[in-house]
C-alpha positions as CSV (number, residue, x, y, z in Angstrom):
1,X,27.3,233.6,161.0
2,X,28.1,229.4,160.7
3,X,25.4,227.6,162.5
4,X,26.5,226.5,165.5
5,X,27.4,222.5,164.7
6,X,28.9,223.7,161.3
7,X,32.7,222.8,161.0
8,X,34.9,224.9,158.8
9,X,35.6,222.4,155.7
10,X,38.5,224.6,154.3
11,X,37.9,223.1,151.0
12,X,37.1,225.1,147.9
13,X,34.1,224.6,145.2
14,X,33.1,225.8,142.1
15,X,29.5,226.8,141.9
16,X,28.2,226.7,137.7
17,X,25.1,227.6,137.3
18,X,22.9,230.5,135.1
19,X,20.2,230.7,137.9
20,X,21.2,233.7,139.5
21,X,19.1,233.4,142.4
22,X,19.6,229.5,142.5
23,X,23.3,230.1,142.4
24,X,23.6,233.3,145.2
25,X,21.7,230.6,147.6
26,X,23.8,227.8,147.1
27,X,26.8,230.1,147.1
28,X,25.5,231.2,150.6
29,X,25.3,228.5,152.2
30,X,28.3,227.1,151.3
31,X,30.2,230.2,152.5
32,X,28.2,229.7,156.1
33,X,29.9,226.2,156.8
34,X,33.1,227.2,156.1
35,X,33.5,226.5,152.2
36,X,36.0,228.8,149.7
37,X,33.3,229.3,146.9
38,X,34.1,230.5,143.3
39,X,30.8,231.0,141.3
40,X,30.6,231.3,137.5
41,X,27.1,231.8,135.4
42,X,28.3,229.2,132.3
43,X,30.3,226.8,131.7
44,X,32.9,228.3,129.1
45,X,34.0,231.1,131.9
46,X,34.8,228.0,134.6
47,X,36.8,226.3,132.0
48,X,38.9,229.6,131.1
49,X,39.6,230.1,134.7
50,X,41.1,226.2,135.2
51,X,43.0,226.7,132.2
52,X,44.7,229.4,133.5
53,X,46.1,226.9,136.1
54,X,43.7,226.9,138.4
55,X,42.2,224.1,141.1
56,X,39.2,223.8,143.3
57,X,38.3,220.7,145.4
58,X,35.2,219.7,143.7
59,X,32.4,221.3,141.2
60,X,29.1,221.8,141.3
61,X,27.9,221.8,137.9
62,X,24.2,222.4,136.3
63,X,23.0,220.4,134.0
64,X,20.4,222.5,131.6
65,X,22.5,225.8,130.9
66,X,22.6,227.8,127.6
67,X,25.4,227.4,125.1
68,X,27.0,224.6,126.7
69,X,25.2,222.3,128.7
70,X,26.6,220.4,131.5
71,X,27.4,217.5,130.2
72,X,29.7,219.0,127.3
73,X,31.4,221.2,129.9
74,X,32.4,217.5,132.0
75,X,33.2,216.2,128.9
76,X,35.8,218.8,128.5
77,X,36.8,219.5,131.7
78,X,37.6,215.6,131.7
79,X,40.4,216.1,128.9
80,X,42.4,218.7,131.3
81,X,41.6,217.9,135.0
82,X,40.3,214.2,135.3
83,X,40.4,213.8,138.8
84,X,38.3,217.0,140.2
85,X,35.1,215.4,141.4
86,X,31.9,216.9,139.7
87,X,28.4,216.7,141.5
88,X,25.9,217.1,139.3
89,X,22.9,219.6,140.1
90,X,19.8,219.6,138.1
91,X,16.1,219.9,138.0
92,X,15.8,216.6,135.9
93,X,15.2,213.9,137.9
94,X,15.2,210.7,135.9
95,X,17.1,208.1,136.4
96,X,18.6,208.4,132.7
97,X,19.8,211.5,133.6
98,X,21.9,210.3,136.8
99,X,23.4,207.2,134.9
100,X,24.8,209.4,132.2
101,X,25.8,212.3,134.6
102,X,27.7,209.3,136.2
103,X,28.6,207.6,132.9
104,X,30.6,210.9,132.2
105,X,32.5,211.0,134.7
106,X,30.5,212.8,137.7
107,X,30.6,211.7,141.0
108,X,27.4,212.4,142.2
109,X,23.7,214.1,141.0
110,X,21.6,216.2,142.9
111,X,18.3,217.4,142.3
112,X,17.9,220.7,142.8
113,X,14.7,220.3,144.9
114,X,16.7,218.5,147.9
115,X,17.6,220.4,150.6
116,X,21.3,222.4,150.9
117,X,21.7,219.5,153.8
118,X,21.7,216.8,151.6
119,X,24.0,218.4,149.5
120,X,26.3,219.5,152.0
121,X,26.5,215.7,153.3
122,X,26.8,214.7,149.8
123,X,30.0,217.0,149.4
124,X,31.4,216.0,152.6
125,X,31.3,211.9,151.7
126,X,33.0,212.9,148.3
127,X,35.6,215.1,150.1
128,X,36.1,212.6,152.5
129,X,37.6,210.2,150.2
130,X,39.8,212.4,148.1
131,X,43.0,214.0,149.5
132,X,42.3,217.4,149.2
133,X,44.9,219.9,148.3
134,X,44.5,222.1,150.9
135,X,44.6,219.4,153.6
136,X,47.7,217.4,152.0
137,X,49.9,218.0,154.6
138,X,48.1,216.5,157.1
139,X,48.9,213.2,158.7
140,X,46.8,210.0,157.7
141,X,44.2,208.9,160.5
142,X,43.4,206.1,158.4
143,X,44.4,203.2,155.3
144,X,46.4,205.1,152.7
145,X,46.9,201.9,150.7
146,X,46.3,198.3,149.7
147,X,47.4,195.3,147.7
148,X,45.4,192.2,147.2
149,X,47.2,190.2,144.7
150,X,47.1,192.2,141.7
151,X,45.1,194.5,142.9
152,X,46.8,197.8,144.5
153,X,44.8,200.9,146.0
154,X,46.0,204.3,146.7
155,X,43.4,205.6,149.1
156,X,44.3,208.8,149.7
157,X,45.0,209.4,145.8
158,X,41.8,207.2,145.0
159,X,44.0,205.4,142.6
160,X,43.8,201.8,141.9
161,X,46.2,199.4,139.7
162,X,45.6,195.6,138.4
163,X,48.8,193.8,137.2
164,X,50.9,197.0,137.4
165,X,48.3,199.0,135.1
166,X,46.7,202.2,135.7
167,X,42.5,201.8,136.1
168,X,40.5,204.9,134.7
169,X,38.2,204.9,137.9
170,X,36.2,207.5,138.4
171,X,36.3,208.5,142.5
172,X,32.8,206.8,142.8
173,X,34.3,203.5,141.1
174,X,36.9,203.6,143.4
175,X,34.9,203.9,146.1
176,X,33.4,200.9,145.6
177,X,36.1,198.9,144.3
178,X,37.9,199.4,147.9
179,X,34.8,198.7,149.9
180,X,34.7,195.5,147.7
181,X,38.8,194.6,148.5
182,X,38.2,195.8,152.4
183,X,35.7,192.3,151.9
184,X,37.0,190.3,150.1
185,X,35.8,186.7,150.0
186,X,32.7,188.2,151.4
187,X,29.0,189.0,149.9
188,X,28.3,192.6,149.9
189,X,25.0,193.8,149.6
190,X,23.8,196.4,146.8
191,X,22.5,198.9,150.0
192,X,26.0,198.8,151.4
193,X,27.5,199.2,148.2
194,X,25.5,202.1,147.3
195,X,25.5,204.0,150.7
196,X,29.4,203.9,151.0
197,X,28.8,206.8,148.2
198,X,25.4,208.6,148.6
199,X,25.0,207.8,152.0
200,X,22.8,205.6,154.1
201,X,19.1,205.2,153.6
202,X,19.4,207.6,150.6
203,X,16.9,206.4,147.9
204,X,17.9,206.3,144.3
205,X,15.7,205.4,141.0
206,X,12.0,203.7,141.5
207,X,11.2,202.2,144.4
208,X,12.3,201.4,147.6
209,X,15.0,199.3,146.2
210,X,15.7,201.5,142.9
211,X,19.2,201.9,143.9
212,X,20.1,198.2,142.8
213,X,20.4,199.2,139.0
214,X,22.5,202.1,139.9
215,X,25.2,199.8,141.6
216,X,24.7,197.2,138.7
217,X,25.1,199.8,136.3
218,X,28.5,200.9,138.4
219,X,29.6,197.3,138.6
220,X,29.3,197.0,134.4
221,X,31.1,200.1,134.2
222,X,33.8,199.0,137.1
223,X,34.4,195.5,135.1
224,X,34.6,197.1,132.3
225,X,37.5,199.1,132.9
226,X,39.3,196.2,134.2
227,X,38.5,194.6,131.3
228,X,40.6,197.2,128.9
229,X,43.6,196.8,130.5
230,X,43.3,193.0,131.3
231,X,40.7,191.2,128.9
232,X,40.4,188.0,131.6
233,X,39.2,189.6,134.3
234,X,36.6,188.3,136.2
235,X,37.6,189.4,139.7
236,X,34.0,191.0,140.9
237,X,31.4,188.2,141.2
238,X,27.3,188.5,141.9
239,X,24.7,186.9,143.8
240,X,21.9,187.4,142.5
241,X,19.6,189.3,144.9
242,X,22.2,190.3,147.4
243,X,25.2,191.7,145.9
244,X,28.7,191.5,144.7
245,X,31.8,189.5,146.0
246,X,35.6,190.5,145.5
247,X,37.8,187.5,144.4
248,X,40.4,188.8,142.5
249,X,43.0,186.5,141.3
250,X,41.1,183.7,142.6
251,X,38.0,181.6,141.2
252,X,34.2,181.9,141.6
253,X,33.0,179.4,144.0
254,X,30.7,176.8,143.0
């Protein structure tokens, strides 16, 4: 029986994992709030069952499994389906692991040890910015789209375009990219960056501030990509100390 404040999601997930008993909990809870659940023990069984055509929401994928580890099953999973998000769930808690979880293309890295609450609201932020398929006929209650110079978004399809050109964001990346356009002109700060993704007042790396080289290491990653399809950009400025700035096709103050 659903606890009594749980709402019925209606989206489906893909539980991978070779913890049995790890995996029947998680599993479990999901199921109580309202989640379709598909579970596989390795990595090589989930990929068989998308290649036969396939689709889930999102993924929960471990990291330390035998055979093929997580990070090879993203990698492949990447060449076929690049848009499913993938939340990473692991024992291993350093911060190297979560950058290159989220160098790979995952959205999001759990530690196992958190509670199924934090997981569940992590799922619901990521779900909340994607258009899933089984919601897709629904109407918009919010932006579906916006252009700022060269710069066009596709919310509900978190797809974004500079000079007509397709960016290979991941739905993190995006996610901050359009908090930086919704401001644009304006100083965002690293906490707000950060929380529009993992949520506010969730701590990240060492420190009470730790969470400042994952959004640098985002922002790199973000310019970066703009940078392969247009080798002058410089449309994401920093303060130093404070955060990042939007400009665009415009020029850096000062």
């Amino acid at each position: 029986m659903p606890p009594a404040d749980a709402t019925p999601q209606g989206g489906s997930i893909a539980l991978v994992d070779d913890d049995v008993l790890f995996r029947e909990s998680v599993e479990q809870n999901l199921l109580d709030v309202g989640f379709r659940v598909r579970v596989f023990g390795d990595g090589p069984s989930m990929l068989d069952y998308f290649a036969g055509g396939e689709l889930v929401d999102l993924i929960l994928l471990d990291w330390k499994m035998p055979a093929m580890n997580g990070i090879e099953v993203l990698r492949r999973l990447r060449t076929t389906h690049p848009n499913i998000p993938v939340i990473f769930l692991t024992v291993l808690g350093d911060q190297f692991y979560e950058e290159a979880a989220l160098q790979g293309g995952a959205v999001d890295f759990v530690e196992k040890s958190r509670s199924f609450g934090i997981l569940r609201k992590r799922i619901d932020l990521i779900l909340s910015g994607v258009r899933s398929p089984s919601v897709a006929n629904k109407k918009p209650d919010r932006e579906t789209s916006l252009r700022l110079g060269s710069l066009g978004l596709d919310v509900d399809g978190g797809r974004a375009t500079w000079r007509g050109k397709l960016l290979a964001l991941s739905l993190t990346e995006f996610r901050m990219l359009h908090l930086l356009a919704q401001r644009a002109g304006r100083d965002v700060r690293y906490r707000d960056i950060y929380d529009i993704v993992h949520g506010e007042n969730f701590i990240a790396g060492e420190g009470e501030e730790g969470y400042r080289a994952n959004v640098r290491t985002f922002i790199k990653r973000i310019r970066q990509k703009f940078r392969d399809v247009d080798a002058t950009f410089d449309g994401i400025q920093n303060y130093p100390g404070f955060g990042y700035r939007w400009i665009g096709d415009g020029h850096p103050e000062g």
